[in-house]
C-alpha positions in Angstrom: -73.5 86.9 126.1 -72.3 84.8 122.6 -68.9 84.1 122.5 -66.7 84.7 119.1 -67.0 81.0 119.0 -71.2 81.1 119.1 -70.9 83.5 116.3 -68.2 82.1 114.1 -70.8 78.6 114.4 -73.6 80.6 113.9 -72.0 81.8 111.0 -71.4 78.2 109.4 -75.3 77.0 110.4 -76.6 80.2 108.4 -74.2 79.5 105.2 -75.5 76.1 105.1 -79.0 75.8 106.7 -79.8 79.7 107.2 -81.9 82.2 105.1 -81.1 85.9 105.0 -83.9 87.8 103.7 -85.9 91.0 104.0 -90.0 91.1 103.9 -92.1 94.3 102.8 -95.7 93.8 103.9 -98.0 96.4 102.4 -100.5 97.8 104.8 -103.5 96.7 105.7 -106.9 98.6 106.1 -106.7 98.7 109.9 -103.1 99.6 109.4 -103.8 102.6 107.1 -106.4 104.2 109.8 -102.9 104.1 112.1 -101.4 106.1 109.0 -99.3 103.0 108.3 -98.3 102.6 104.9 -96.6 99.5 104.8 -93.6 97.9 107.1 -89.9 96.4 106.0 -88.3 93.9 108.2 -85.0 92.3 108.2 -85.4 88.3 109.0 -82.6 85.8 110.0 -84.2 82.1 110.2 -82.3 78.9 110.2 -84.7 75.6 109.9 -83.5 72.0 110.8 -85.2 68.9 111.2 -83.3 68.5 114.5 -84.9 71.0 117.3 -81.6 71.3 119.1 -79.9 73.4 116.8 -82.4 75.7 116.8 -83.5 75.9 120.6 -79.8 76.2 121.0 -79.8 79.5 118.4 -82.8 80.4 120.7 -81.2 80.0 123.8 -77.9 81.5 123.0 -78.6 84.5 120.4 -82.9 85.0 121.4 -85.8 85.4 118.6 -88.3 82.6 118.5 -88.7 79.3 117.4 -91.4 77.3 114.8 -92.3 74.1 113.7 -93.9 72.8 110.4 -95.9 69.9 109.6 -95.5 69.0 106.5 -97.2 66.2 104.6 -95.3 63.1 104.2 -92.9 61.9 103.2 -91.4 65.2 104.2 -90.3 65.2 107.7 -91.0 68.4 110.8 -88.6 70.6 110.9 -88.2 73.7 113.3 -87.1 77.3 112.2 -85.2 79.5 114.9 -86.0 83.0 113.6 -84.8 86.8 114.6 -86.1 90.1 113.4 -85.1 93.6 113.0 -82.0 95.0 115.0 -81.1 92.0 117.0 -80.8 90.0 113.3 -79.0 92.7 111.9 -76.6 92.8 115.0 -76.4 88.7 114.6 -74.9 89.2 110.7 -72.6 92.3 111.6 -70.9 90.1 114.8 -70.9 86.9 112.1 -69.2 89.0 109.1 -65.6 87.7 109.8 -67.0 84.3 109.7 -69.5 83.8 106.4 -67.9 81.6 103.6 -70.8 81.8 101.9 -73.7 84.4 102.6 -71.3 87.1 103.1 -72.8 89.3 100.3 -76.1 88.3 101.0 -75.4 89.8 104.9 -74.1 92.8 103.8 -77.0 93.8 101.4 -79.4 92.9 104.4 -76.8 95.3 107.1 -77.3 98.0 104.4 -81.4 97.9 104.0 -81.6 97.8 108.2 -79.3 100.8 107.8 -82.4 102.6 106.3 -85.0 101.7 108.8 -85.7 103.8 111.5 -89.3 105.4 112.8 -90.9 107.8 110.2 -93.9 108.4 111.8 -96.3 110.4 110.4 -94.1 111.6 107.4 -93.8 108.2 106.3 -90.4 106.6 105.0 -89.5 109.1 102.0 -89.6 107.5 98.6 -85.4 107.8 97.7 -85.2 105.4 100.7 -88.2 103.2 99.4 -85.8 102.8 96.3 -83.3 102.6 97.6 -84.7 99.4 100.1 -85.9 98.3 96.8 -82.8 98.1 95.0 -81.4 96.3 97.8 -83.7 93.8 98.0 -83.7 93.0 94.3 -80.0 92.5 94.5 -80.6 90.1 97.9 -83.1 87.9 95.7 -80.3 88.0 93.1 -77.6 86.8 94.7 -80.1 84.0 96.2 -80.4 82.5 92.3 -76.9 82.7 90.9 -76.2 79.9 88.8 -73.4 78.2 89.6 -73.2 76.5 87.2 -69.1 77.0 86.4 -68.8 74.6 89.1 -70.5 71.7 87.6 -68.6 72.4 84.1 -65.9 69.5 82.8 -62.8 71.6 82.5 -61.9 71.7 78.7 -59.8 69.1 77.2 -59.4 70.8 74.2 -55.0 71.3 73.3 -54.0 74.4 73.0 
């Protein structure tokens, strides 16, 4: 079981090294004979070039770890990822904590707050717009300029 002090570091590794985002994957043919129309997951990933950090987000909080092989110069790096409900229950416990990706949790709490099993009647198109909405607004806040904080402050008198 995470301590307070797992999450509260968890919450600094996904502010600086982490990635919050939500994937819609449009079905597939064998998917459609299922009656699947498409499927919306909630994704929590945190890549490194050190493997420790993530085997120890593995280790300590579950999901499943990567590794890429990029060309050089680039160097490996591994990717600790967790889906769904567990990732979702990984932001809420790491709210208090978030300098920086607090927003960006919150959107991602509210679009796994609209995700449960449909079945056959499929997910009803107010909640598809509303997922959409969300996820618009996650991509957003991913490419704010911030620009205000590489500005020279004015030396203009007043």
């Amino acid at each position: 079981m995470p301590s307070e002090l797992d999450y509260a570091r968890l919450a600094a590794f996904i502010d600086g090294e982490g990635c919050i985002s939500v994937y819609t994957r449009k079905a597939s043919e064998k998917d459609k004979a299922r009656h699947w129309k498409r499927t919306t997951q909630l994704i929590l990933s945190i890549r490194n070039c050190d493997p420790r950090l993530p085997l120890w987000c593995k280790e300590t909080f579950g999901g499943s770890i990567g590794r890429s092989y990029p060309r050089p110069p680039r160097r490996n790096s591994f990717l600790w990822v967790i889906r769904y409900k567990k990732a979702a229950d990984i932001l809420q416990a790491c709210m208090p904590f978030f300098l920086l990706k607090r927003e960006q949790a919150e959107i991602a709490l509210a679009i796994q707050q609209t995700m449960k099993r449909w079945g056959r009647a499929q997910v009803p198109d107010n909640v598809r717009a509303q997922r959409a909405q969300l996820t618009a607004e996650l991509k957003r806040l991913k490419h704010v300029p911030l620009q205000h904080l590489y500005e020279k402050p004015s030396t203009k008198p007043n």
